[in-house]
C-alpha atoms as a printed R data frame, in Angstrom:
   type eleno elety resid chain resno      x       y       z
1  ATOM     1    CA   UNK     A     1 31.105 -17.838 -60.695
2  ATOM     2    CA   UNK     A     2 34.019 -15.465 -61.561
3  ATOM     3    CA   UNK     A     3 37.065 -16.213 -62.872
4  ATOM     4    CA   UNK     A     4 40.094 -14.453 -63.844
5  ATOM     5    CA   UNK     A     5 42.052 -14.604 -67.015
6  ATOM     6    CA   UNK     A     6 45.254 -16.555 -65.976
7  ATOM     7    CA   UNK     A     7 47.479 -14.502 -69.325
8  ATOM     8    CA   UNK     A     8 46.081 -11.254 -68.621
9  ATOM     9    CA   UNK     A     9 44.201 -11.261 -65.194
10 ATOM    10    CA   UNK     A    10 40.649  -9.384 -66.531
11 ATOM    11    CA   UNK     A    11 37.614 -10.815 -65.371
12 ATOM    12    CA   UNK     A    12 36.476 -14.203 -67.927
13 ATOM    13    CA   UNK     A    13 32.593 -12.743 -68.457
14 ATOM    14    CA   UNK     A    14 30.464 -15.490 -69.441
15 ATOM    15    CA   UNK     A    15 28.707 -16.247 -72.221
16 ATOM    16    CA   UNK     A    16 24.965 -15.705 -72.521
17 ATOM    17    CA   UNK     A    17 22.500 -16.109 -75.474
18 ATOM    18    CA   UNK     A    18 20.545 -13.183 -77.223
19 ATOM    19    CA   UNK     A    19 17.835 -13.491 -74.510
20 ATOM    20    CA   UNK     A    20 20.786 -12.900 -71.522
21 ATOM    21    CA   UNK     A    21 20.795 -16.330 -70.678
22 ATOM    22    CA   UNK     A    22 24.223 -18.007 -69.217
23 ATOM    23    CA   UNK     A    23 25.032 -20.873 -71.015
24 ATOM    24    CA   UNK     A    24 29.195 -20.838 -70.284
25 ATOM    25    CA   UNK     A    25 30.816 -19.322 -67.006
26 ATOM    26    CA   UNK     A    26 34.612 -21.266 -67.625
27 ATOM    27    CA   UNK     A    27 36.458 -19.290 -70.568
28 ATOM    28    CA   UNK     A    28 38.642 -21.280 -72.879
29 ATOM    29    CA   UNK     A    29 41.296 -23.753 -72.229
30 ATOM    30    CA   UNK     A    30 45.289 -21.599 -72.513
31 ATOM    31    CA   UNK     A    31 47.025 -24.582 -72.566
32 ATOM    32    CA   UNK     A    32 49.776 -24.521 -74.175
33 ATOM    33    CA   UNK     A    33 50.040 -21.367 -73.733
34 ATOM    34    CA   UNK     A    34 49.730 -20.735 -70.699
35 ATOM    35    CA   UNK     A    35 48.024 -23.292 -67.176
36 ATOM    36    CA   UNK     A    36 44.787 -22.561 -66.274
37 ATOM    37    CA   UNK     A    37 41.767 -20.556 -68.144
38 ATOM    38    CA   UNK     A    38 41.923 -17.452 -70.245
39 ATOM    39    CA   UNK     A    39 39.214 -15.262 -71.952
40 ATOM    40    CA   UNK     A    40 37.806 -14.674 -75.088
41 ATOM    41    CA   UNK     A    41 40.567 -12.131 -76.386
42 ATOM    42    CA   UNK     A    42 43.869 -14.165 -75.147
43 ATOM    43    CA   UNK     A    43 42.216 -17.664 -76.293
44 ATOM    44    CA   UNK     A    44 42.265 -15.584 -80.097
45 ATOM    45    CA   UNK     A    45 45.474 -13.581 -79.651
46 ATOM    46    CA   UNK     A    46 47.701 -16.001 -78.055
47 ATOM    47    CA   UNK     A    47 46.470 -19.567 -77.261
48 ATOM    48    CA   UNK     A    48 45.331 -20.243 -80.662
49 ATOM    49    CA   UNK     A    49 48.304 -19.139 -82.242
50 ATOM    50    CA   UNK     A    50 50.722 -21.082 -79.800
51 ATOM    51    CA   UNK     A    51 48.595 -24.437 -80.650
52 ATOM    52    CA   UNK     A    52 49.052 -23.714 -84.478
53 ATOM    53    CA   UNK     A    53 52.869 -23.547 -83.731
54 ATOM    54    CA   UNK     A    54 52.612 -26.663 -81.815
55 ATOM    55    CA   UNK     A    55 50.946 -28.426 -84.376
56 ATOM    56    CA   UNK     A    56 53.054 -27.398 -87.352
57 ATOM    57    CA   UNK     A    57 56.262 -28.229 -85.205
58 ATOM    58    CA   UNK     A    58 54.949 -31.440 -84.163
59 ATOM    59    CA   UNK     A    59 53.847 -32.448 -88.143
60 ATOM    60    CA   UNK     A    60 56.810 -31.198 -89.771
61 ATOM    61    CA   UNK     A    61 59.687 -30.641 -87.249
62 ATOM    62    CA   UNK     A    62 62.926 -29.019 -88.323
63 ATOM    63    CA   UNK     A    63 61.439 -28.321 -91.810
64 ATOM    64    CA   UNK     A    64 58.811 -25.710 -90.460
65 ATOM    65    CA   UNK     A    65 59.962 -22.376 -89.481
66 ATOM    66    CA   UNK     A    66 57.885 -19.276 -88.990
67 ATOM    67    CA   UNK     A    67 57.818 -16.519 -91.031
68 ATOM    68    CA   UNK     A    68 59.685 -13.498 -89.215
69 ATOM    69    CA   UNK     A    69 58.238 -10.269 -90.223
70 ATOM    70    CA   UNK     A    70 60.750  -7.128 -90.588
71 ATOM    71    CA   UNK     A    71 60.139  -3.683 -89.288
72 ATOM    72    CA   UNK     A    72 61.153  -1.027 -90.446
C-alpha cells in the first residue's frame, strides 16, 4: 500500500521494526494543516507546528501572538 504525502507529494514509506517488519503503512494525520496524510518529515516540520498554533490560539486568543523572528 503506497501513499503519497498530500504537503509535499514523496512517497509515505512505512514503518517497520528492527527485524524489517511493517507494522504502519498510513503516515500521520496533516490535519490542520493540510486534508489528507503526510509523512514523517511534514508531520514534524509543519503539521505539528500548525496544531501548536491552534492550540495556543484556541487557549489564549487575542493575548497569544507568535514570536516573529528578524533577519538580517
Amino acid at each position: 500500500m503506497s501513499k503519497d504525502c498530500i504537503i509535499c507529494g514523496s512517497n509515505i514509506p512505512p514503518h517497520t521494526t528492527e527485524e524489517g517488519v511493517v507494522y504502519w503503512e498510513g503516515g500521520h494525520n496533516a490535519e490542520p494543516y493540510a486534508s489528507g496524510r503526510c509523512c514523517d518529515l511534514c508531520h514534524g516540520e509543519y503539521v505539528l507546528p500548525a496544531r501548536l498554533k491552534q492550540m495556543k490560539e484556541e487557549r489564549y486568543g487575542e493575548k497569544w501572538k507568535p514570536i516573529e523572528f528578524k533577519t538580517t
